[in-house]
N, C-alpha and C positions, 0 to 999 in steps of 0.2 A: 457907259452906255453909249451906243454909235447913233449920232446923228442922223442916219438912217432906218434903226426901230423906229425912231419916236417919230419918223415921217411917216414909214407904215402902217402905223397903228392911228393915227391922222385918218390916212388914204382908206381904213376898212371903218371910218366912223367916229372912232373915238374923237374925244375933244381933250383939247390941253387940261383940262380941270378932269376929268376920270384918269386921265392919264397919271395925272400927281397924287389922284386920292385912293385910287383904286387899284391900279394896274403897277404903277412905278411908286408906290406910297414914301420910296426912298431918294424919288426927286422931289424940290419944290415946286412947284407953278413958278416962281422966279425962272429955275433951271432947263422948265420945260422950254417957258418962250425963248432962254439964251437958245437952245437947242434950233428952234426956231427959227432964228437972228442969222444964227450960221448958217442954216440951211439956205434961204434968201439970198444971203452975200456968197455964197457957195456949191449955186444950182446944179452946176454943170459935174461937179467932181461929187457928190452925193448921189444924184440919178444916176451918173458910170457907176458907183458903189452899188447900190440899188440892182442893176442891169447886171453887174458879173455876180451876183448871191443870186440871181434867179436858175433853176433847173437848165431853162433852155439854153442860157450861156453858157451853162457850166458843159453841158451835153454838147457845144457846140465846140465849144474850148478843146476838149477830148477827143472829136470827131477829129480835128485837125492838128493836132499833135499827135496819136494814138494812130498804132497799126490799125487794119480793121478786125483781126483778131483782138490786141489788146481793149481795142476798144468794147468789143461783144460781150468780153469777159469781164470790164467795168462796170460797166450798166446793168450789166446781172444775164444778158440775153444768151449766154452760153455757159456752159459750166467750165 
């Protein structure tokens, strides 16, 4: 499980304790807060993780490698 779900699911609400008992029943709350502890001591490389999983990055990623054909044809906007 990537130390990045279990921040998202933080950031829309959740708390470390639904996290373990509901959502992730297959971490402990021990595992949660390790998940945690990394993220803390490892801001910066977790929000980059974060940042390239989003839509917009990914779309932007594409714009800039990708023909503007290839591109139309990826995102669906052309057949």
């Amino acid at each position: 499980m990537p130390v990045s779900v279990v921040v998202g699911y933080l950031r829309i609400g959740e708390t470390p304790e639904t996290l373990a008992h509901e959502i992730m029943p297959h971490l402990s709350l021990a595992q949660i807060h390790d998940a945690l502890s990394y993220f803390y001591d490892h801001c910066y490389e977790i929000e980059l993780e974060i940042d390239q999983n989003s839509a917009e990055w990914g779309k932007a990623y594409l714009r800039e490698h990708l023909s503007d054909e290839d591109y139309l044809h990826i995102t669906g906007q052309i057949e």
